[in-house]
N, C-alpha and C positions, 0 to 999 in steps of 0.2 A: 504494500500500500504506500501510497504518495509521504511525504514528508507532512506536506497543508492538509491532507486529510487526516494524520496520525493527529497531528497536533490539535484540528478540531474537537476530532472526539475523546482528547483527554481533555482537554479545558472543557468540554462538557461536562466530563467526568469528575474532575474537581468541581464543577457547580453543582451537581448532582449531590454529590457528598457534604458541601456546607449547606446545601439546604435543607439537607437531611435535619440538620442542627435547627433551623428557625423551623420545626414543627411543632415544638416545646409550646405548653400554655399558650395564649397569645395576649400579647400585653403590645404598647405601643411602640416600646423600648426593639422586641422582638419584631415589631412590623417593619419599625426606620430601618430597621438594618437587612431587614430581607429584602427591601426597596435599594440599599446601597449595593446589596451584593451582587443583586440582578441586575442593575446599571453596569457597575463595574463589568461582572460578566459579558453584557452585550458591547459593552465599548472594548473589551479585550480582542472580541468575538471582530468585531467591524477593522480595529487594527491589526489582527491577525491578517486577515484579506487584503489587506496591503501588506503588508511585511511578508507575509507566506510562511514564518516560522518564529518560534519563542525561543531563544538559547535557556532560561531556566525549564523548558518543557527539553530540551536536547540533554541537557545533567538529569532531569529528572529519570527520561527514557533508558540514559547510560546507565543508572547508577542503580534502576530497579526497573527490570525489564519485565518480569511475572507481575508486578504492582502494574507497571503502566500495559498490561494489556484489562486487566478487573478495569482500571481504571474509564478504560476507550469503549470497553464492553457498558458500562453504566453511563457514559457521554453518547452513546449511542438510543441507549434507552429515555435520555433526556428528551434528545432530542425528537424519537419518536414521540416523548409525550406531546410537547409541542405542538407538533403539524397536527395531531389529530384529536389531543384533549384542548389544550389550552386555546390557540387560535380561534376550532370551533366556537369555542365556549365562550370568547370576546366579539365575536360575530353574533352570537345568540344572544349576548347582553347587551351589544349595541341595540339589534333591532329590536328587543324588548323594552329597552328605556327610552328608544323612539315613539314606541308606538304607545308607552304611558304617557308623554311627555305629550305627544297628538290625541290621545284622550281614546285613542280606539281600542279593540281588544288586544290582548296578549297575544301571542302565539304559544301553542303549548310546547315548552322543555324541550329540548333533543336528548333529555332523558327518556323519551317514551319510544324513541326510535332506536335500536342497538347500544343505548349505554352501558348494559349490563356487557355484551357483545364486547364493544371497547375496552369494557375494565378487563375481561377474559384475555384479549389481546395482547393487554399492555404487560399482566403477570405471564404470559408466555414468551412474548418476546424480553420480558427480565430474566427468567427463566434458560430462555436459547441464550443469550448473549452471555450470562454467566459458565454456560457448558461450553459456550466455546473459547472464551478466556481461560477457562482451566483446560481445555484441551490444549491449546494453543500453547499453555505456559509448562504443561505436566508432562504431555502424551506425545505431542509432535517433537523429535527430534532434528 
């Protein structure tokens, strides 16, 4: 795999993992900062695409090579969440606070169409992606 694609889906995988952390309680203290970290994230993410590589993501990769495949494996499942929970889900909130904000009805949830279907997805592809970081790190020589 590419150099810009390696390094995408670990800095996925480091966001994955600190967001792990801001699921604790939620207090305001824990919002600002899941707000900061996700900025940072996507500005990392945007100066990646121009740079095409991280030198602390090339020590990272040297120095622990079985960590940075877990790692690209759980960047990957980030960002599967993304394209198919989160986005949808900012589309369905836009046209829903449109359509209160215009006074007409709701549309009902994209819970009622394959959500359950989605969640199934998301823990199998966590699932595949963890077999094959351990395959990748364990099995394949």
């Amino acid at each position: 795999m590419k150099t810009f694609a390696w390094h995408v889906l670990i800095l996925g995988g480091f966001y994955f993992v600190i967001s792990l952390l801001f699921l604790l309680p939620q207090n305001i203290v824990i919002d600002i900062a899941d707000v900061v970290i996700s900025t940072v994230f996507f500005i990392m993410l945007i100066v990646l695409c121009f740079k095409r590589k991280y030198n602390f993501i090339n020590i990272f990769q040297n120095k622990f090579p079985r960590t940075t495949n877990y790692i690209a494996a759980l960047g990957f499942v980030e960002y599967f969440s993304v394209l198919f929970i989160t986005i949808p889900g900012i589309i369905y909130g836009y046209q829903a606070s449109k359509a209160q904000y215009n006074g007409s009805e709701i549309s009902p949830a994209p819970a009622e169409y394959h959500l359950n279907f989605i969640y199934y997805t998301y823990i199998a592809v966590l699932c595949l992606s963890i077999i094959w970081a351990t395959y990748k790190s364990f099995i394949k020589k």
